[in-house]
C-alpha positions in Angstrom: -64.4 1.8 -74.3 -60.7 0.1 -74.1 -59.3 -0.6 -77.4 -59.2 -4.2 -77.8 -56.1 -5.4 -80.4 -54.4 -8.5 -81.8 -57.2 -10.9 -80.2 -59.1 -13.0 -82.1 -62.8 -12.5 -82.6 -62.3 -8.7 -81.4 -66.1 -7.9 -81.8 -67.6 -10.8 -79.6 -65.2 -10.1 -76.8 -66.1 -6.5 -76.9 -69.5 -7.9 -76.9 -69.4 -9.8 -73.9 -67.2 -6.9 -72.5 -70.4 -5.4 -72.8 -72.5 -7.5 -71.1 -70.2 -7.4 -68.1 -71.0 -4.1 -67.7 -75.0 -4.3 -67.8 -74.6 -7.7 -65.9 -73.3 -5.7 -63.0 -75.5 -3.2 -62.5 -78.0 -6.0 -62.7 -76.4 -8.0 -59.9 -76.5 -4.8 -58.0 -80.1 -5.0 -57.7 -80.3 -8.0 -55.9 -80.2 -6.1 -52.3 -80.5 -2.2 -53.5 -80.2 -0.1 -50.8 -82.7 2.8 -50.3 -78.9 4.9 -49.1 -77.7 4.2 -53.1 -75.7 0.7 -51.8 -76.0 -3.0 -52.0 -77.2 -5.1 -48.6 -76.4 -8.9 -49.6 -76.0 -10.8 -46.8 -75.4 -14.4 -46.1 -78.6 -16.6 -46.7 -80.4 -13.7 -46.8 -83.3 -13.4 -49.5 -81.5 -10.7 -51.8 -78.1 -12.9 -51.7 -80.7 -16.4 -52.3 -82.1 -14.8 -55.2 -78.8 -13.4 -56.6 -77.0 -17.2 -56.3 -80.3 -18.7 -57.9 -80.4 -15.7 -60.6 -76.4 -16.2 -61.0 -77.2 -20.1 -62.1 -79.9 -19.3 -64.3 -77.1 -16.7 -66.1 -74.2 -19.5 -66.2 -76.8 -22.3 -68.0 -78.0 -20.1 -70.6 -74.5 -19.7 -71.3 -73.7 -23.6 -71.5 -72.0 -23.6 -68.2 -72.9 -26.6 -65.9 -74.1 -24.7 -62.9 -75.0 -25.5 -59.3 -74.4 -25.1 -55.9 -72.6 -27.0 -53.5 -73.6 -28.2 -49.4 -72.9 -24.4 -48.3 -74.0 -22.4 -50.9 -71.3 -21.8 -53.5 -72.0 -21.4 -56.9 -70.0 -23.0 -59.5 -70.3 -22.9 -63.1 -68.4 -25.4 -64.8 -66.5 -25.4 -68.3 -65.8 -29.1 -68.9 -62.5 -30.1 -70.4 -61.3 -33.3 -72.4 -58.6 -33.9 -70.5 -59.5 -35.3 -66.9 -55.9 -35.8 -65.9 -55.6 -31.9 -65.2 -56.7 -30.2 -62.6 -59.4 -27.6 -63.4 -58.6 -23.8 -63.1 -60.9 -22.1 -60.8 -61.4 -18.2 -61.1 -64.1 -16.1 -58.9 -64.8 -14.3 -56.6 -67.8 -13.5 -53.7 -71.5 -12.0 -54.1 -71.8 -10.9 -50.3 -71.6 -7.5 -49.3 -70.8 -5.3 -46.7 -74.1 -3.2 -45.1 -74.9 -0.6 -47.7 -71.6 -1.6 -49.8 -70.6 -0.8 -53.2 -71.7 -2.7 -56.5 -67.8 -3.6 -57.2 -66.4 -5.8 -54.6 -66.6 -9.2 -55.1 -69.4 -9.2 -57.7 -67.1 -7.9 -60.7 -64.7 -11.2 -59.7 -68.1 -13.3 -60.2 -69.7 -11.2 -62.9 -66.0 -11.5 -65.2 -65.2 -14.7 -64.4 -68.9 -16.1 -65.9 -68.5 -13.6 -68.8 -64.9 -14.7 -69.3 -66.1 -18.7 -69.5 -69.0 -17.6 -71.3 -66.6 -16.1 -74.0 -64.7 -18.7 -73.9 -67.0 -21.3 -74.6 -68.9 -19.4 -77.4 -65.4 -18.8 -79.6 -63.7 -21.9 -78.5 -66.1 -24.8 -77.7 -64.8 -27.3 -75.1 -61.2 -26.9 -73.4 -58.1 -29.0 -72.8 -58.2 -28.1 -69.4 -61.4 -27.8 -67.2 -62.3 -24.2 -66.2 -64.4 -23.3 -63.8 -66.0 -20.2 -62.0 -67.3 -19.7 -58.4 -69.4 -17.2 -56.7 -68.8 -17.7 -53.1 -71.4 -17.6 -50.5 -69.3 -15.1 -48.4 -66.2 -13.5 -47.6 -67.2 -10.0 -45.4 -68.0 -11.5 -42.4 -71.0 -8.7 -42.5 -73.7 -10.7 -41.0 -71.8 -13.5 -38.6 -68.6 -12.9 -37.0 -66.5 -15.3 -39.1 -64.8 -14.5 -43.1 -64.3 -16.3 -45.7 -67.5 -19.1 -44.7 -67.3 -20.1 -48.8 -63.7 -20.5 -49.5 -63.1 -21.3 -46.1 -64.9 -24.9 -46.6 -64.0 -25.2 -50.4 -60.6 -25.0 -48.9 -60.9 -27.3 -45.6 -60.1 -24.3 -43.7 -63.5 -24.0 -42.1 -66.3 -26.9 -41.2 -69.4 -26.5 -40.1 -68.1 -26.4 -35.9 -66.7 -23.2 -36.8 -70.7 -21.3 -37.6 -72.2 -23.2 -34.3 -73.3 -21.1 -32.1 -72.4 -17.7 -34.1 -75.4 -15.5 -34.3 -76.2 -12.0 -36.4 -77.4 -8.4 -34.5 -81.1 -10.3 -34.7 -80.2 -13.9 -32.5 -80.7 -15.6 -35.8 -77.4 -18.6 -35.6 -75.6 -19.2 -38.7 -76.7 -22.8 -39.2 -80.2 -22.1 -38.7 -80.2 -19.1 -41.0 -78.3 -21.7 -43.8 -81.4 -24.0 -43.3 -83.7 -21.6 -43.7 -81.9 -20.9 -47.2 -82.4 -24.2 -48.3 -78.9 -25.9 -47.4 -79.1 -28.7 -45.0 -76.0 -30.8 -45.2 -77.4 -33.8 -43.2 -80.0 -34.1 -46.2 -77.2 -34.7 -48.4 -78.5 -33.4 -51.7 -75.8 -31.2 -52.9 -72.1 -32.2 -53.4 -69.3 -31.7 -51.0 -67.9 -28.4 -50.4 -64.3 -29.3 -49.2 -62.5 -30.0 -52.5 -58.9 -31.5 -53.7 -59.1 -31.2 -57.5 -58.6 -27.5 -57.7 -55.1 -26.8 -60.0 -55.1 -23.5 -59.4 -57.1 -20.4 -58.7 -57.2 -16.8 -60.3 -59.3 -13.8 -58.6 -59.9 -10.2 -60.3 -60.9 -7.7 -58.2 -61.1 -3.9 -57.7 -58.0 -2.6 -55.7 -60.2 -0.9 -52.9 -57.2 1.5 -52.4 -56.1 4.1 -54.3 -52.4 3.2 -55.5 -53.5 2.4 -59.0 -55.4 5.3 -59.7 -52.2 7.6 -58.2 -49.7 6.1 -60.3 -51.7 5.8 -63.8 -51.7 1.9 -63.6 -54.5 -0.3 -65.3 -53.7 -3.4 -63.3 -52.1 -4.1 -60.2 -50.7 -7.8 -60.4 -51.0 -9.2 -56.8 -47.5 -10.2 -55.3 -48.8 -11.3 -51.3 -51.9 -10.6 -49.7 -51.9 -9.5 -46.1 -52.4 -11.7 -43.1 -54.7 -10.3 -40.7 -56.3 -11.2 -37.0 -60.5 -10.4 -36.5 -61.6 -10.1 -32.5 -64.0 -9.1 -30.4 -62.9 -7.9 -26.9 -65.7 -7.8 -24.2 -65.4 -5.1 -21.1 -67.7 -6.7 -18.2 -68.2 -4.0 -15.2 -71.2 -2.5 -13.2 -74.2 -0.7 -14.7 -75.4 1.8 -12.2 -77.0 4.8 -11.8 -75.7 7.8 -13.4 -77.3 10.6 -11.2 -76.4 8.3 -7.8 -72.8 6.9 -8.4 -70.0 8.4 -7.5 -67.4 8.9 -10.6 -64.6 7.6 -8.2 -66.8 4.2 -7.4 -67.8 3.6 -11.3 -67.1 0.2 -13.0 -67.9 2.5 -16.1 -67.3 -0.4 -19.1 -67.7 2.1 -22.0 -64.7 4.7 -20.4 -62.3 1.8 -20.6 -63.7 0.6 -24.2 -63.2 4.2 -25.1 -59.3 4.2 -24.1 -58.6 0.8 -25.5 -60.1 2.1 -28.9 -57.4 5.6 -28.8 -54.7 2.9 -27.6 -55.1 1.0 -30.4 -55.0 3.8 -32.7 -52.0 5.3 -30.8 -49.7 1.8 -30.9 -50.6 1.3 -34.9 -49.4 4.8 -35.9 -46.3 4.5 -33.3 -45.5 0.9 -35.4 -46.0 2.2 -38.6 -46.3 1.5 -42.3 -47.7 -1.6 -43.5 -49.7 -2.3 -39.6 -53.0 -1.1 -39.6 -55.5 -1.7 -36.6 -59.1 -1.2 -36.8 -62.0 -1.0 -34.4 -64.9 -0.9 -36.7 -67.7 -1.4 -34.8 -68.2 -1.1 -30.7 -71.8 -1.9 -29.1 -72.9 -0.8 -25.4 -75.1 -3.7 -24.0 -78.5 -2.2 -22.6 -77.2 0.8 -23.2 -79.3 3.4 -21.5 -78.5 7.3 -21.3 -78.8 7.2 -17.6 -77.1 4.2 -16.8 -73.3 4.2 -16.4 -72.2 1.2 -19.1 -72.1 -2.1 -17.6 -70.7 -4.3 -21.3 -69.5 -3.2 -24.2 -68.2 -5.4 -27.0 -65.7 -4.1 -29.6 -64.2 -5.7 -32.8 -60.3 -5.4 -33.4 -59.0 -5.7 -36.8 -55.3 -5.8 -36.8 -53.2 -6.5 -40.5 -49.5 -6.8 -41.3 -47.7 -8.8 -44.4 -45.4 -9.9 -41.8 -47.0 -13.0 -39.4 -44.4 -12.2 -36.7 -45.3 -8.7 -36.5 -49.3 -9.2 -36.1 -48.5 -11.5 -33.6 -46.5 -9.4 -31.5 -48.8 -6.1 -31.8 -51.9 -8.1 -31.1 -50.0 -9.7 -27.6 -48.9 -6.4 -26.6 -52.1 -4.5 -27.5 -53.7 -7.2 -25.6 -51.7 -7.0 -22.8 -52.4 -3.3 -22.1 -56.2 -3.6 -22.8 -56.0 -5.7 -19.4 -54.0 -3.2 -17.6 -56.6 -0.8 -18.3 -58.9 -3.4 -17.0 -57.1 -4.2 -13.6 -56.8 -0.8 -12.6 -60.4 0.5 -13.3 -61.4 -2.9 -11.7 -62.9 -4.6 -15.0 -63.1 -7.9 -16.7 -62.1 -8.1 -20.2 -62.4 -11.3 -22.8 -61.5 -11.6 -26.0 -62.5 -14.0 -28.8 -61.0 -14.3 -31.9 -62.6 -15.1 -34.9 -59.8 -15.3 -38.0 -56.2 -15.8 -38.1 -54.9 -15.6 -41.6 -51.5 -15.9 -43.0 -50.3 -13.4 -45.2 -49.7 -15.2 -48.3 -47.6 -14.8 -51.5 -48.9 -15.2 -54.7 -48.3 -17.9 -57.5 -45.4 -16.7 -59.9 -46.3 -18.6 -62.4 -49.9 -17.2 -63.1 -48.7 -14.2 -62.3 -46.3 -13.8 -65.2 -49.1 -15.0 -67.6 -51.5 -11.9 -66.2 -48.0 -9.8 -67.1 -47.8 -11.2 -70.5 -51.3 -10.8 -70.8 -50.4 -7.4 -70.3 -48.6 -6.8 -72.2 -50.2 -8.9 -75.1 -52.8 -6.1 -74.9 -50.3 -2.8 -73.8 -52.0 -2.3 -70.8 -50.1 -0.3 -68.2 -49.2 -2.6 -64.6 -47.5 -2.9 -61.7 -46.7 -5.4 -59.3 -48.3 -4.9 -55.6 -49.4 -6.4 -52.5 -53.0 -6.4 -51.1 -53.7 -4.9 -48.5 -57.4 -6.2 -48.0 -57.7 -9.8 -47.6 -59.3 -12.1 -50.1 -60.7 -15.6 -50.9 -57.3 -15.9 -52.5 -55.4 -15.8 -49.1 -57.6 -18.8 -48.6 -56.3 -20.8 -51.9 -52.3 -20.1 -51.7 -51.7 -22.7 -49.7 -53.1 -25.2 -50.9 -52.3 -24.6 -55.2 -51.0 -22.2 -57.0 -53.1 -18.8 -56.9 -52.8 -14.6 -58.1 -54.9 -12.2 -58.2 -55.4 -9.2 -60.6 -56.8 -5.3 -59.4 -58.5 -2.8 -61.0 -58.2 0.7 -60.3 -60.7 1.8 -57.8 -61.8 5.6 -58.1 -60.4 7.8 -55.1 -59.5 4.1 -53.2 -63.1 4.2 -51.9 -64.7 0.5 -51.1 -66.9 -0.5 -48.5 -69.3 2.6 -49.4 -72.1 3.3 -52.0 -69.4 5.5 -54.0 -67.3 3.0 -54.5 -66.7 2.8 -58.3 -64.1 1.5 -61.5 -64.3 3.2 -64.7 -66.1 1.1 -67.8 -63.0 0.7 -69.5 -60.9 -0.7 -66.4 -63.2 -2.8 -65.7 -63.0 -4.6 -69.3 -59.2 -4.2 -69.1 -59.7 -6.4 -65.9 -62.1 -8.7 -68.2 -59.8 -9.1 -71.3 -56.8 -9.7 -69.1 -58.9 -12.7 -67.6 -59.8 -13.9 -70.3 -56.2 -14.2 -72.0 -54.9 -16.1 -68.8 -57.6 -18.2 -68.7 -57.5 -18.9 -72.5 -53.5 -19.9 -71.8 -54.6 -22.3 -68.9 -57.3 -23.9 -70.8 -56.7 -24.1 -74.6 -52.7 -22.0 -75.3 -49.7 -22.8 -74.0 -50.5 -23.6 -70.9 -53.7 -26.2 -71.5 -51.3 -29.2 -71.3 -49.1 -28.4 -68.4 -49.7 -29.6 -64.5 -50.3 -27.0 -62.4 
């Protein structure tokens, strides 16, 4: 395991750096995947019983836990002093379709272990720290991101999930009744808040730059804005054997070339643009039919805004040439527009000290995947700290962080957070 040096109670905290570990591989059973994954999906039953098991974690710890109107989880470090605002670390507990056991949960599973800590060596704080497990940030099962933060942060409301429905016809709002969270019964506080001081996310890196240049932590200098879609191609399904390939509205043929034109105009724009078409569906699709719909999502990222933009309008503007001249309709809907972001300075220099405090090896980087972070910079001051992530596999049951990164992750958290609510930086407005 990583050496730990210079901290106080050095046993305990390898302790709980311990307990992170085998509280991991717990979470991960909370929607095992027969494939070797994790399927946690928004108000699903594995994600219920993973918030509800997450709470039940936090309280035997001491932490006031609950859940807010949407299904975020909070655990709650109280301070004595109410006139600062609390310091909010996290991350989310949803997961891709047969993900990995990393993303997202080791933000949640460090940041309760980190208070835990805390709370066990130090008793009450200055400052009021606080941890969150956020009912989603994938966009896996609906076709909108960041549904927790989103709300937390007044970015989303409830108008946004109406009439958004998963592969099974099951709507968003019915599915977060059916968990248990009916806002107009009013049982469970506010998800839109304005008390948050600032906001601190570790995460694995889910790329490989880390693990290429020999660095135990990446500190996060902007994350990527980035534009989700779906584009719809409408023409005629007909008979394969009886029509004529010259009188074909054939949907899927013109899918097919906007999918290599997307691919073609990212590489011909270069490094740091990537597009993505990560998932394309033939309505009714039959093998003797010629395609009459198919519906294709479009992922486009940049750090620059202006440069999203203008890819995404040009991109679009030749999907519907391709339309016009096979003689198609085309719609598109988007579904997320976010700002690339910068990261707070401030905390950031404290994760460097913190660093350095310990001798851990680091580098400054942006993010190329976007985070409930991207969500917080706006509105206070927010960083973000990586973890190596082996081969920069995520998204995938082999997705995996070495033991020891993952406490160097933990004890860096735990030093910032100590600064913010009981060292230097416990009496300072954020």
């Amino acid at each position: 395991m990583a050496k730990i040096k210079g901290h106080p109670q050095e046993e305990m905290l390898a302790q709980y750096g311990e307990r992170m570990l085998l509280a991991l591989e717990w979470l991960a059973t909370f929607g095992a995947d027969p494939e070797g994954g994790v399927t946690r999906l928004l108000y699903a039953e594995p994600w219920l019983k993973a918030q509800l098991a997450l709470i039940d974690n936090m309280q035997s710890m001491g932490l006031k836990a609950d859940f807010d109107e949407i299904g975020n989880v909070y655990g709650k470090l109280q301070g004595s002093n109410p006139s600062l605002k609390p310091m909010l670390t996290g991350s989310h507990i949803d997961t891709v379709k047969n993900g990995g056991k990393y993303d997202g949960a080791y933000g949640v599973i460090a940041s309760m272990m980190a208070l835990g800590y805390l709370k066990a060596v130090y008793g009450a704080p200055k400052r009021t720290l606080e941890m969150v497990s956020f009912c989603e940030e994938e966009g896996s099962r609906f076709p909108l991101a960041y549904w927790g933060s989103g709300h937390v942060t007044g970015v989303l409301s409830l108008a946004e999930g109406a009439g958004l429905a998963d592969p099974e016809g099951v709507t968003l709002l019915e599915a977060m009744e059916r968990a248990g969270f009916d806002i107009d019964q009013g049982q469970l506080h506010p998800a839109k808040r304005d008390d948050i001081g600032g906001y601190i996310e570790i995460h694995i890196e889910q790329g490989a730059v880390l693990e290429f240049k020999e660095k135990q932590i990446g500190v996060v200098t902007a994350i990527v804005g980035q534009i989700r879609m779906t584009v719809v191609v409408t023409g005629i399904p007909n008979h394969a054997g009886t029509t004529p390939m010259t009188m074909r509205k054939d949907a899927l043929a013109a899918a097919a070339e906007m999918v290599a034109l997307t691919e073609k105009m990212a590489l011909a724009e270069g490094e740091p643009l990537v597009a993505t078409v990560g998932r394309l569906e033939v309505k009714r699709g039959t093998s003797n039919v010629v395609p009459g719909e198919v519906e294709f999502t479009l992922d486009i990222r940049h750090t620059d805004k202006r440069k999203i933009e203008d890819f995404r309008a040009e991109l679009i503007s030749r999907f519907v040439e391709i339309a016009v001249r096979r003689e198609l309709y085309i719609d598109t809907v988007e579904h997320l527009n976010a700002l690339p972001v910068a990261m707070d300075s401030g905390i950031s220099a404290e994760i460097e000290a913190a660093c350095d405090f310990y001798g851990y090896e680091h580098i400054r980087m942006p993010s190329g995947a976007g985070h409930d972070a991207q969500l917080f910079g706006p509105i206070c001051p927010s960083a973000m700290i990586f973890v190596p992530s082996r081969a920069g596999i995520s998204h995938n049951p082999k997705e995996f962080t070495k033991p020891d990164d993952l406490i160097v992750g933990f004890q860096t958290l735990v030093h910032v957070l100590y600064q913010y609510g009981y060292g230097g930086k416990a009496d300072e407005n954020l």
